[in-house]
One Martini backbone bead per residue (centre of mass of N, CA, C, O) as a GRO file, in nm:
protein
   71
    1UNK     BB    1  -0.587  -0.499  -0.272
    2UNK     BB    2  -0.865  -0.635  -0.223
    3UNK     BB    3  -0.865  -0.595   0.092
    4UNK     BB    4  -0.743  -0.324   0.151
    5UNK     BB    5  -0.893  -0.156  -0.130
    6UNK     BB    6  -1.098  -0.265  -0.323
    7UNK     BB    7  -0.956  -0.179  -0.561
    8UNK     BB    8  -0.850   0.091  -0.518
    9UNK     BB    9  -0.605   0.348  -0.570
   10UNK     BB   10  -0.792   0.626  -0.416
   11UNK     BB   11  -0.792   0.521  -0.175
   12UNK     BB   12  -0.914   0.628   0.230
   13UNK     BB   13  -0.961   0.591   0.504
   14UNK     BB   14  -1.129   0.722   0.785
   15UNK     BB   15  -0.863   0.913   0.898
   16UNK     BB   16  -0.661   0.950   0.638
   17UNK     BB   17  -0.383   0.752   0.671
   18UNK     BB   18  -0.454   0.561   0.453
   19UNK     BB   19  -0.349   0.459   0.089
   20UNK     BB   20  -0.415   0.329  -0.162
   21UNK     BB   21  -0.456   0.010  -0.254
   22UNK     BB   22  -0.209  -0.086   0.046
   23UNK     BB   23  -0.258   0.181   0.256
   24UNK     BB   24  -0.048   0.376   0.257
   25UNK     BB   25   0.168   0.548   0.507
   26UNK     BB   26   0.367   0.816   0.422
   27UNK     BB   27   0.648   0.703   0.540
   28UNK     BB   28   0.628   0.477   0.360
   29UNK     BB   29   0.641   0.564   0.092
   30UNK     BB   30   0.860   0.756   0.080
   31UNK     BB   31   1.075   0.522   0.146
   32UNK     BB   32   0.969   0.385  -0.154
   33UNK     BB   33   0.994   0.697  -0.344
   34UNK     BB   34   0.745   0.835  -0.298
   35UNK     BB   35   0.521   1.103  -0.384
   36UNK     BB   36   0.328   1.212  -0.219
   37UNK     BB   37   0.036   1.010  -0.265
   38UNK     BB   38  -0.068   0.728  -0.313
   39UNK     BB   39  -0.388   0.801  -0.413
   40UNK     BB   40  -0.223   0.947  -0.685
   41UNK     BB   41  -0.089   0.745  -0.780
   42UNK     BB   42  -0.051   0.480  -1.024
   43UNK     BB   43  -0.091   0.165  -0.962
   44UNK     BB   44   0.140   0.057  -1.047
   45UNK     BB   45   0.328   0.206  -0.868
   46UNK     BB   46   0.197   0.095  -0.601
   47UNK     BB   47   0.296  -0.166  -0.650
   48UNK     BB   48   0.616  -0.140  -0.693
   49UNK     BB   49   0.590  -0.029  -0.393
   50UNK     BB   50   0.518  -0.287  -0.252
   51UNK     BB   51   0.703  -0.511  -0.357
   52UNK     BB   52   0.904  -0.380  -0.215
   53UNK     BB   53   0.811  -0.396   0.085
   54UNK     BB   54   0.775  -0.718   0.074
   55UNK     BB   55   1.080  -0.772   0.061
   56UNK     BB   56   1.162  -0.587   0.344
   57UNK     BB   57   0.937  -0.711   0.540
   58UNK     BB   58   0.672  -0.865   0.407
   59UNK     BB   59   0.361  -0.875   0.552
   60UNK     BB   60   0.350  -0.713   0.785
   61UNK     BB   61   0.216  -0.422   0.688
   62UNK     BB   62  -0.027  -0.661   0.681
   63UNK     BB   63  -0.197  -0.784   0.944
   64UNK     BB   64  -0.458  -0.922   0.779
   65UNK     BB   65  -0.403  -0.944   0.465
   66UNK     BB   66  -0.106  -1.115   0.444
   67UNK     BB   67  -0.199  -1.387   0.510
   68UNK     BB   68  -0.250  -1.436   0.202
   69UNK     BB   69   0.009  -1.424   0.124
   70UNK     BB   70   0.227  -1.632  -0.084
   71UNK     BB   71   0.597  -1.741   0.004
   0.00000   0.00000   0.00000
């Protein structure tokens, strides 16, 4: 979260396309359960949804930051 968005869970890229603590956008949010914007969710719900996330993909939705997770 500390690369993707600077730790702040209301974060948004400058494109508009990407929200959240993990920058998620709409349509991989939508798909692991959640309503509206990653970036209106609260942090928790943000993580609990990254870690979905990352269980189904591994790093690979985040090319950058990813590097860094643990595995």
């Amino acid at each position: 979260a500390a690369c993707e968005s600077g730790g702040r869970p209301d974060a948004v890229d400058p494109s508009g396309t990407y929200g959240g603590l993990y920058q998620f956008d709409p349509a991989t949010w939508r798909s692991l359960g959640g309503t509206g914007t990653a970036q209106d969710a609260p942090a928790a719900e943000q993580t609990f949804r990254a870690k979905k996330l990352y269980v189904r993909r591994g790093a690979s939705p985040w090319p950058h930051c990813g590097r860094r997770l643990g595995g």
